[in-house]
C-alpha positions as a LaTeX table, in Angstrom:
\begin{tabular}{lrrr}
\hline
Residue & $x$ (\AA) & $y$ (\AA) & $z$ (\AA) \\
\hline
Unk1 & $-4.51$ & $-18.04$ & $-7.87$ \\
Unk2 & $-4.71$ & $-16.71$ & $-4.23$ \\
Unk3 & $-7.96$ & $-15.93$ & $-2.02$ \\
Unk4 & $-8.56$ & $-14.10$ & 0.92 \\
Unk5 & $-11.22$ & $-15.56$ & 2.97 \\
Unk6 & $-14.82$ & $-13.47$ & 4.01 \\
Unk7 & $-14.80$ & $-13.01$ & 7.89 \\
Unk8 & $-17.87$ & $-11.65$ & 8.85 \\
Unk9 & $-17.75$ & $-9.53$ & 11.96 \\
Unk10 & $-18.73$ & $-10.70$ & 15.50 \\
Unk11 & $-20.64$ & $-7.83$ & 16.03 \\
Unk12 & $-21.41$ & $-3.93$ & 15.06 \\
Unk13 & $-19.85$ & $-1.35$ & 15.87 \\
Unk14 & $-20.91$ & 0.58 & 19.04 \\
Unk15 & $-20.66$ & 4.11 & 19.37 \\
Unk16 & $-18.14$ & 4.48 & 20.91 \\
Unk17 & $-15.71$ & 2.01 & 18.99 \\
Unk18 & $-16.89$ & 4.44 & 15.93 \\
Unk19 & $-16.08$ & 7.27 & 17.92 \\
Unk20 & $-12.43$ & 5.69 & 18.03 \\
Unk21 & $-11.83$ & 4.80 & 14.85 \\
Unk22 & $-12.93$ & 8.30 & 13.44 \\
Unk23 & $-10.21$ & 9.82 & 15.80 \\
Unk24 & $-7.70$ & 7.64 & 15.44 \\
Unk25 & $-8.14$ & 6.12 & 11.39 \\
Unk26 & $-8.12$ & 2.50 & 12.95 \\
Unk27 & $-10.93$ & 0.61 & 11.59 \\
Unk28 & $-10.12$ & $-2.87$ & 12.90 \\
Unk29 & $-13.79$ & $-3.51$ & 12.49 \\
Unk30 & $-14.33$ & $-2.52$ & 8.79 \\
Unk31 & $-11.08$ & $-4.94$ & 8.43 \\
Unk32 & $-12.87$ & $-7.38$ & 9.87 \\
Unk33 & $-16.10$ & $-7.07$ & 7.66 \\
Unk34 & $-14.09$ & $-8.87$ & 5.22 \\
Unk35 & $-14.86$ & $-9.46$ & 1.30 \\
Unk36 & $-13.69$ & $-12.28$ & $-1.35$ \\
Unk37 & $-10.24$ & $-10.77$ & $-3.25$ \\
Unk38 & $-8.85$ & $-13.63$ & $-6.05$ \\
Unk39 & $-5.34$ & $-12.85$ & $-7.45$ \\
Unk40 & $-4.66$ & $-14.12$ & $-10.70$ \\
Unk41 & $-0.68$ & $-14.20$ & $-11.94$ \\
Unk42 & $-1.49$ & $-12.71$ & $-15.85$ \\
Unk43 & 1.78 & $-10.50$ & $-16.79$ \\
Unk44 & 5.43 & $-12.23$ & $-16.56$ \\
Unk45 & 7.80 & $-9.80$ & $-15.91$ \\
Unk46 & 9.11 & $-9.11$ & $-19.40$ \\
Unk47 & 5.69 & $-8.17$ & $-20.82$ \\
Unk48 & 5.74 & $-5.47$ & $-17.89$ \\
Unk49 & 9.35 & $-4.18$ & $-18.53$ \\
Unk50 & 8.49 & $-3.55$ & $-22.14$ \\
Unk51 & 5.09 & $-2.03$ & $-21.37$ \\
Unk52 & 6.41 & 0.56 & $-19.26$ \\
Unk53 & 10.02 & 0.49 & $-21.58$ \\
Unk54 & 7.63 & 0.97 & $-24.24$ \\
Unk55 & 5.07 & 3.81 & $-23.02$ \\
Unk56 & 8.09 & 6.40 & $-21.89$ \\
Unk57 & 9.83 & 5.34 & $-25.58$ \\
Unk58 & 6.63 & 6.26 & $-27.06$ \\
Unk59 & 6.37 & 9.20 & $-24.98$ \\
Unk60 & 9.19 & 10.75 & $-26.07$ \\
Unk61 & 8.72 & 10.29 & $-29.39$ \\
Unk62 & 5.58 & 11.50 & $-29.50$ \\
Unk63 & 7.16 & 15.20 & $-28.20$ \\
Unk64 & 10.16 & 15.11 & $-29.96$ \\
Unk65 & 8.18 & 14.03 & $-33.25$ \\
Unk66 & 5.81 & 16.95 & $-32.73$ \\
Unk67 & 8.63 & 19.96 & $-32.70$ \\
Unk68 & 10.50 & 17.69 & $-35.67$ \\
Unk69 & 7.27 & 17.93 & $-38.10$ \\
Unk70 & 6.87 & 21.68 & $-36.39$ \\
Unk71 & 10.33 & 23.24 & $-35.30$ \\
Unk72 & 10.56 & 25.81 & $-32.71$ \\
Unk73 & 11.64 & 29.66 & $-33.85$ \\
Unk74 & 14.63 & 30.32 & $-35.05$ \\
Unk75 & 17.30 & 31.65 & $-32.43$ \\
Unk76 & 19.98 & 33.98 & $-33.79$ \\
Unk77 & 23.43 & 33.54 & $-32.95$ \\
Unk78 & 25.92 & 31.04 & $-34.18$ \\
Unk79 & 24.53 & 27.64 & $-35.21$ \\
Unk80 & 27.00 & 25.40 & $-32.47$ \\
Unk81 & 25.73 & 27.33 & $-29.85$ \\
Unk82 & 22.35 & 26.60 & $-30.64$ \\
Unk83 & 21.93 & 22.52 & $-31.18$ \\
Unk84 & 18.20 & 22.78 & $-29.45$ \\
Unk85 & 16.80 & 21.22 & $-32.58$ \\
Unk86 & 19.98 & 18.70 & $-32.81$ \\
Unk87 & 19.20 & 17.53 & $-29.61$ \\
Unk88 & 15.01 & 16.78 & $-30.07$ \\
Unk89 & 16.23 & 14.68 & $-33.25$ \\
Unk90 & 18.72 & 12.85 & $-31.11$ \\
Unk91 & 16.39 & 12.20 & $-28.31$ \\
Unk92 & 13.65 & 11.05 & $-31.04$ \\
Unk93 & 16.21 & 8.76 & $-32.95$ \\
Unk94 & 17.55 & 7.01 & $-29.81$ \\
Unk95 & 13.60 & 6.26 & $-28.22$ \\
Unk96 & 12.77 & 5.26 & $-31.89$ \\
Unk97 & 15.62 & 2.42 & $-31.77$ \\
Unk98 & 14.71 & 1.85 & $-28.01$ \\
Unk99 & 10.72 & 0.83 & $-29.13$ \\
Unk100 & 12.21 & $-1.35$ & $-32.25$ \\
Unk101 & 14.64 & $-3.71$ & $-30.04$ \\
Unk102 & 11.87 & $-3.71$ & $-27.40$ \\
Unk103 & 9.23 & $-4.59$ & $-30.23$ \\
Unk104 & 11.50 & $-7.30$ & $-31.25$ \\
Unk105 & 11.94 & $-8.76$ & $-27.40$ \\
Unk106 & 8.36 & $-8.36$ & $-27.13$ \\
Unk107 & 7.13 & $-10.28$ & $-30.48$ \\
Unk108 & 9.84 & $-13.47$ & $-28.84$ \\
Unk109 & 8.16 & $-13.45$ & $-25.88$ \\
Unk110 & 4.63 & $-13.76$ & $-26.90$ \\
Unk111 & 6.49 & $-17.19$ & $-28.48$ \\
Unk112 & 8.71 & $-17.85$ & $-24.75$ \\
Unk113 & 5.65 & $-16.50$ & $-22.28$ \\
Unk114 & 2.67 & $-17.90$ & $-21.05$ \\
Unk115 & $-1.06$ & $-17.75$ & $-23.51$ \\
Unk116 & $-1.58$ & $-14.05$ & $-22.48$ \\
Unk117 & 1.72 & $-12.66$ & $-23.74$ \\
Unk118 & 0.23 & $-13.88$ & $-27.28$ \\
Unk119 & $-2.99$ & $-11.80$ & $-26.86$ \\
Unk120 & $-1.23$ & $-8.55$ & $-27.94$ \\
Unk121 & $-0.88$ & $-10.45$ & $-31.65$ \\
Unk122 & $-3.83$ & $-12.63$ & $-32.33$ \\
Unk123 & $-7.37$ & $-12.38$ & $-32.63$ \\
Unk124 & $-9.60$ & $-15.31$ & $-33.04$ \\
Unk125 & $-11.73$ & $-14.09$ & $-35.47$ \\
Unk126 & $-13.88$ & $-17.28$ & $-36.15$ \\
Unk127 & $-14.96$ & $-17.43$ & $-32.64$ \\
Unk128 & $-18.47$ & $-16.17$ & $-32.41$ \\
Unk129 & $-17.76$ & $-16.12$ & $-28.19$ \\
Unk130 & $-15.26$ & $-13.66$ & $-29.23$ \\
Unk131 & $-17.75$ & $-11.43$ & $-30.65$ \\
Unk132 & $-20.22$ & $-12.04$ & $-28.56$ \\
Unk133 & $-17.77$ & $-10.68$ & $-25.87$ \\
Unk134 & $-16.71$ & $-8.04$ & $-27.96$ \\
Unk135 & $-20.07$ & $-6.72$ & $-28.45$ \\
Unk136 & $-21.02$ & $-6.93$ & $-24.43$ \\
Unk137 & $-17.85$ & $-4.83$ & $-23.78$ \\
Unk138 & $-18.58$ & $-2.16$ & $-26.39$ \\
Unk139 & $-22.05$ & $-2.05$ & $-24.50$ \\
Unk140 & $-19.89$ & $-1.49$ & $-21.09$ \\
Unk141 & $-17.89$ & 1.13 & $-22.62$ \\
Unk142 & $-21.08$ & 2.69 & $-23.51$ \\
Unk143 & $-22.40$ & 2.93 & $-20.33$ \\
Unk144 & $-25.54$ & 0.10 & $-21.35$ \\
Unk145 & $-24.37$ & $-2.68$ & $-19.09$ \\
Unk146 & $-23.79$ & $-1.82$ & $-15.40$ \\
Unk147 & $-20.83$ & $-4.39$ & $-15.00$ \\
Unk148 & $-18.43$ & $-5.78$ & $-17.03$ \\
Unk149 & $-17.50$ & $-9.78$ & $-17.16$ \\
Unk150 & $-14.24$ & $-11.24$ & $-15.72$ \\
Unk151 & $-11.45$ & $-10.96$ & $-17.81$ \\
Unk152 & $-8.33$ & $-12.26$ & $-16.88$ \\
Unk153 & $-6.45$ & $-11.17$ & $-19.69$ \\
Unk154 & $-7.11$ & $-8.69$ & $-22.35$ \\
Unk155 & $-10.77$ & $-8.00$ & $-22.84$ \\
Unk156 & $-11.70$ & $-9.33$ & $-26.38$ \\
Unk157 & $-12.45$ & $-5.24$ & $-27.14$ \\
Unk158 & $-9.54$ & $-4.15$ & $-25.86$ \\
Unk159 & $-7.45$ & $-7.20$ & $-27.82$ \\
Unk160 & $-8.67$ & $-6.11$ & $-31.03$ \\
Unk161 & $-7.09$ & $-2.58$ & $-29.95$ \\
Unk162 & $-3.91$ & $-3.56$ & $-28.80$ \\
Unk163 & $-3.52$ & $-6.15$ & $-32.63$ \\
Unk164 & $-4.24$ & $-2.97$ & $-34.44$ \\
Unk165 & $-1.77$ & $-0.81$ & $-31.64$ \\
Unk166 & 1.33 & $-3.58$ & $-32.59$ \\
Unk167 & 0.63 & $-2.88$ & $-36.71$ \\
Unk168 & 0.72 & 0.67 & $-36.22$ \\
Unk169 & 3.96 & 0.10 & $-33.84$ \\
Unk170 & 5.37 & $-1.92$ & $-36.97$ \\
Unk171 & 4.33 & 0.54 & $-39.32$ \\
Unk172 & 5.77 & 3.61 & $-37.36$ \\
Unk173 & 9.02 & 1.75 & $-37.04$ \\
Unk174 & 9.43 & 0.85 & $-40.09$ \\
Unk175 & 8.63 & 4.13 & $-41.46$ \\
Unk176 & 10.94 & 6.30 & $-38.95$ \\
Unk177 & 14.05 & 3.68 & $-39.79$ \\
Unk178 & 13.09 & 4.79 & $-43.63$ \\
Unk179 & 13.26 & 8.18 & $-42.55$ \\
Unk180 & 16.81 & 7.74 & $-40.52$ \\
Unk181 & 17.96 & 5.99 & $-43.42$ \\
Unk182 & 18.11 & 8.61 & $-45.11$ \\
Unk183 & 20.08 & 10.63 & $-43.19$ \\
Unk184 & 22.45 & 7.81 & $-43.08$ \\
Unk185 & 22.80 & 8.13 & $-46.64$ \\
Unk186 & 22.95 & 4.89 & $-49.45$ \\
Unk187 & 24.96 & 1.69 & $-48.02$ \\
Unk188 & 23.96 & 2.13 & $-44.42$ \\
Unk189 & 22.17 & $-0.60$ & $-42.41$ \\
Unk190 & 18.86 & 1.21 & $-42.37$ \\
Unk191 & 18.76 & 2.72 & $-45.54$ \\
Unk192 & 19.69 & $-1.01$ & $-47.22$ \\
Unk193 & 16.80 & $-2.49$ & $-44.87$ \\
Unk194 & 13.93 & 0.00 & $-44.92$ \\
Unk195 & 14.63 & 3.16 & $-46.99$ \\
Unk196 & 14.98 & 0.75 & $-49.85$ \\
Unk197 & 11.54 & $-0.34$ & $-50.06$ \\
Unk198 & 9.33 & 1.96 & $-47.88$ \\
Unk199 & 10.29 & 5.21 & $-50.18$ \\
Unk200 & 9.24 & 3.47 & $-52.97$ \\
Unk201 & 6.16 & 2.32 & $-51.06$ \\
Unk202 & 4.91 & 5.76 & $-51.07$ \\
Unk203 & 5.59 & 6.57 & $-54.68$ \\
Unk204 & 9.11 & 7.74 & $-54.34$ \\
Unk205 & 8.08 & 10.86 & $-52.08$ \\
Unk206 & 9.93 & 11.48 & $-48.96$ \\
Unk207 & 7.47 & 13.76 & $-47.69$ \\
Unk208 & 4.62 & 11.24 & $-47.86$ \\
Unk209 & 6.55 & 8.80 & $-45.84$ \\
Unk210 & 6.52 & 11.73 & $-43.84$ \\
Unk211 & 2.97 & 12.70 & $-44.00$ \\
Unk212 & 1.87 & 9.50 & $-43.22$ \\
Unk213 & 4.10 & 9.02 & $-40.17$ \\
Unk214 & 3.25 & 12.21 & $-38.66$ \\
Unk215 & $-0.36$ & 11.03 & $-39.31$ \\
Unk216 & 0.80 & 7.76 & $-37.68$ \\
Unk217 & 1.80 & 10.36 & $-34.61$ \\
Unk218 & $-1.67$ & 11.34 & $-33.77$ \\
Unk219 & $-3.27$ & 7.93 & $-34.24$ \\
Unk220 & $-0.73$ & 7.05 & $-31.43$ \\
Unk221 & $-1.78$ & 9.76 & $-28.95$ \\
Unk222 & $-5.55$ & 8.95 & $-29.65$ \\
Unk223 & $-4.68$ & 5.18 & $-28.86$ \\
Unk224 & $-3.26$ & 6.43 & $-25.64$ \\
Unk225 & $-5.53$ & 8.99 & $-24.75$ \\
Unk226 & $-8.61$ & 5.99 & $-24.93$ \\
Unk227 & $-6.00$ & 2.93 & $-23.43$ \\
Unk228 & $-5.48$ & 5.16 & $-20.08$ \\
Unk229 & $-9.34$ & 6.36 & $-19.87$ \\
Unk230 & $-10.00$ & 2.57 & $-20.20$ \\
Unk231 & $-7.67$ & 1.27 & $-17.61$ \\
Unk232 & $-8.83$ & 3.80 & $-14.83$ \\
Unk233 & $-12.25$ & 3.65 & $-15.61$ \\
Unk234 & $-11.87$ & $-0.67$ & $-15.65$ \\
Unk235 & $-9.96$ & $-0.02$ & $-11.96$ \\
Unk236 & $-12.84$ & 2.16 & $-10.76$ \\
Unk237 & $-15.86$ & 0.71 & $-11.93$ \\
Unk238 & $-15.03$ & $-2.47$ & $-12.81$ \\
Unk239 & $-14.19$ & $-4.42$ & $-9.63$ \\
Unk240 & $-10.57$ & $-5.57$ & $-10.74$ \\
Unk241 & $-6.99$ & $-4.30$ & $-11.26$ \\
Unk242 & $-5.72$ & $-2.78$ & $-14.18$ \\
Unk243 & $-3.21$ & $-0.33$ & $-13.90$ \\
Unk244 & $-1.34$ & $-1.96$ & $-10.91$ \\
Unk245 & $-1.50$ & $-5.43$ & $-12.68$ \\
Unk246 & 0.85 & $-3.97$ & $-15.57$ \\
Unk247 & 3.70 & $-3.45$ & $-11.94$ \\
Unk248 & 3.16 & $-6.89$ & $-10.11$ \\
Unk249 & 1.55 & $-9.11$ & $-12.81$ \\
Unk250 & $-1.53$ & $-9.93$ & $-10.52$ \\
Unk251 & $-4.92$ & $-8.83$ & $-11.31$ \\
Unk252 & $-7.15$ & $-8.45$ & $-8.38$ \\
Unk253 & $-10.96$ & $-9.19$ & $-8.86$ \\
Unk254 & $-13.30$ & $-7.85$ & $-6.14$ \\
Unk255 & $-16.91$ & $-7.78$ & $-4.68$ \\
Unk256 & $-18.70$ & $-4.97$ & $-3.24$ \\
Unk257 & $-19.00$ & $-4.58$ & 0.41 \\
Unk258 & $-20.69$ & $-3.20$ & 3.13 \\
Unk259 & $-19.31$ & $-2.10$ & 6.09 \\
Unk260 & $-19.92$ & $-2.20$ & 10.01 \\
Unk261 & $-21.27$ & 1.35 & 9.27 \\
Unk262 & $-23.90$ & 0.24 & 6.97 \\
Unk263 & $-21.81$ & 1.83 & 4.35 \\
Unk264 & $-21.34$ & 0.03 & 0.35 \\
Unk265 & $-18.64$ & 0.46 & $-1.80$ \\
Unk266 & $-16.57$ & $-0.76$ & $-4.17$ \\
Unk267 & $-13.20$ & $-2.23$ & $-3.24$ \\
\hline
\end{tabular}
């Protein structure tokens, strides 16, 4: 953990030193009036690679998926001069295989990294802190509370949303290797491994399997749509880092300030 150290300033500003600073964006002074930032190492770099590995996988599934379940027009003309279609399916099969291997990396290091690499796959459910926590945050998210707690890792909201995020991941993987294994046809590696089972899962109907993972589609995009609302709201109004702790690994917590002006804000 790192500090920075609260200088208070020597004096206020006089008019003229404002006068300088407005013309010349120096503010040596407002520097100066100094505030209390701790740094907290949370995210190794392998949880980061796969988080961003992960979110541009997921990404492009989640296009490519949407023009598979509803294809664009049909284009007249001669069908090898118009792959369009050949080319979403390749893009979706290759990000699919991407997210699996990644998934896979990901569930051996929350066994290799440090205690908050194993947050994304456990909940301690007969905690009643836990709840307790859970409960305050779902009152911050609800705009009852006018500041959250200090979390260094997950929030104990947010972990129960990234456990259920990793069984949809599994699910959707799982499900989409069914899928390509059937295009593979019987003997391949993933129609041995997943189509095997998971058709039979869903009572011998393709299109279920298909059903349900295009259902699984728009789960995914409302998880997303709520995770980045959450981590931009948490970096705006809840006096530490979220977004930029996911590219170095530190999380920042900070206090509110005022400034030689007599102005307060958050930094």
């Amino acid at each position: 953990m790192s500090t920075t150290t609260e200088v208070t300033p020597t004096m206020v500003m006089t008019e003229q030193q404002l006068r300088q600073e407005n013309t010349t964006g120096m503010g040596e002074h407002e520097v100066q009036s100094g505030f209390t930032t701790h740094a907290v190492y949370v995210y190794q770099w392998p949880v980061r690679v796969w988080h961003w590995l992960n979110a541009l996988s997921v990404f492009v599934l989640i296009i490519s998926g949407y023009f598979i379940g509803s294809p664009l027009p049909t284009i007249s003309g001669e069908a090898h001069n118009n792959f369009l279609m050949g080319y979403i399916r390749f893009a979706h099969f290759t990000a699919g295989l991407i997210m699996a291997v990644g998934f896979a990396v990901r569930i051996y290091t929350a066994f290799t990294g440090n205690h908050h690499a194993k947050e994304m796959f456990t909940i301690p459910l007969r905690r009643k802190a836990f709840w307790n926590e859970v409960n305050f945050m779902f009152k911050w998210y609800t705009f009852q509370v006018p500041r959250p707690h200090r979390y260094v890792g997950h929030n104990p909201l947010s972990r129960i949303a990234m456990v259920l995020f990793a069984i949809l991941s599994v699910f959707m993987i799982c499900s989409g290797l069914a899928m390509y294994g059937e295009g593979t046809l019987p003997g391949s590696w993933a129609n041995v491994l997943f189509t095997s089972w998971m058709i039979p899962l869903f009572g011998n109907n393709s299109q279920n399997l298909h059903t349900y993972h295009h259902l699984g589609m728009w789960f995914t995009v409302t998880f997303i749509t709520i995770h980045v609302y959450a981590a931009i709201r948490e970096d705006i109004l809840g006096r530490q880092s979220i977004i930029s702790t996911m590219i170095s690994g530190y999380r920042f917590f900070r206090e509110p300030k005022v400034s030689p002006r007599g102005e307060k804000g958050l930094f």
